[in-house]
C-alpha positions as CSV (number, residue, x, y, z in Angstrom):
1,X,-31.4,121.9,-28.0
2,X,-33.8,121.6,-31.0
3,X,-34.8,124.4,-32.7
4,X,-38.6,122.9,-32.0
5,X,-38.0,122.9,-28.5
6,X,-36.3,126.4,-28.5
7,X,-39.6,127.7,-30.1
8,X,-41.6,125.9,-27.5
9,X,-40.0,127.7,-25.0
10,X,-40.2,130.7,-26.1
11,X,-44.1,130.6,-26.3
12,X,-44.1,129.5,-22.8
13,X,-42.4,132.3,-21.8
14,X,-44.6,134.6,-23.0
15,X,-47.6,132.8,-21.2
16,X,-48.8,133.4,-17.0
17,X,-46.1,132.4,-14.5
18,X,-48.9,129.7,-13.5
19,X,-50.0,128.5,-17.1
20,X,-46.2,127.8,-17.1
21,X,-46.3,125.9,-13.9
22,X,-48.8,124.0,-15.0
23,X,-47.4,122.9,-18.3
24,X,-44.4,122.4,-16.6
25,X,-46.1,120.1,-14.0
26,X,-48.0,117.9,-16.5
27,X,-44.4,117.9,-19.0
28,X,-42.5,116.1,-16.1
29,X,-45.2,113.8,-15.0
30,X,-45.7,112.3,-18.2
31,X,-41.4,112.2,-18.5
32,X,-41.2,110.6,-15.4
33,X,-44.5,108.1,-16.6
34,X,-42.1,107.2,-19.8
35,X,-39.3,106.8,-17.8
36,X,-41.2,104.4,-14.9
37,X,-42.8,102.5,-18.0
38,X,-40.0,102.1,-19.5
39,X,-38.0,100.9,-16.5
40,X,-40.8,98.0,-15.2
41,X,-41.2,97.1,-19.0
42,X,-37.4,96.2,-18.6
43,X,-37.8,94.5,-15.7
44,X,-40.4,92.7,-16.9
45,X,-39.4,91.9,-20.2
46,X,-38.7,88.0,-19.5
47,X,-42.4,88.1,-18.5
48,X,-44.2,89.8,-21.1
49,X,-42.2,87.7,-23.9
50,X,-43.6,84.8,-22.6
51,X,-46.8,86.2,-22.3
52,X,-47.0,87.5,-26.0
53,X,-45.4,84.1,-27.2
54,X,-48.2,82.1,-25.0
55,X,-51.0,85.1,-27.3
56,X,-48.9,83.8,-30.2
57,X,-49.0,79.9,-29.4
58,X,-52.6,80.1,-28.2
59,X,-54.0,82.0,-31.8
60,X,-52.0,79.9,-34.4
61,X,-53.9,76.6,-32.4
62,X,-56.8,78.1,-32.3
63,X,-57.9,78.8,-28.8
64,X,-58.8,82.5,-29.6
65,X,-61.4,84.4,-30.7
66,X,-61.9,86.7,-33.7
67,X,-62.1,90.0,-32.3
68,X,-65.9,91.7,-32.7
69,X,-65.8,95.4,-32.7
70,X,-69.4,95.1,-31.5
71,X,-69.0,93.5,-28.9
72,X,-66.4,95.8,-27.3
């Protein structure tokens, strides 16, 4: 374990039983978010190349627009 991480728990330990909960709650959503994301962007990799090479195709002839912050 890092010594980053070590420190990071030891803060939490010194916190409420439910601030810890909590922390703990939202730490493994957003691990299990990363690993979900990871695994459909996987899956879908065949997809999203063509997809980016279609962005790619479709700006160098052209067929997009500059993008306007002020219009956003």
């Amino acid at each position: 374990m890092t010594r980053l991480i070590e420190k990071m728990i030891e803060r939490l330990r010194a916190m409420p039983e439910g601030q810890q909960d909590t922390l703990a709650e939202f730490v493994l959503h957003e691990l299990a978010e990363d690993e979900r994301w990871a695994r459909t962007t996987q899956e879908h990799a065949a997809k999203l190349r063509g997809l980016a090479d279609q962005i790619v195709a479709d700006d160098a002839n052209g067929r997009c627009e500059p993008l306007d912050p002020e219009r956003l």
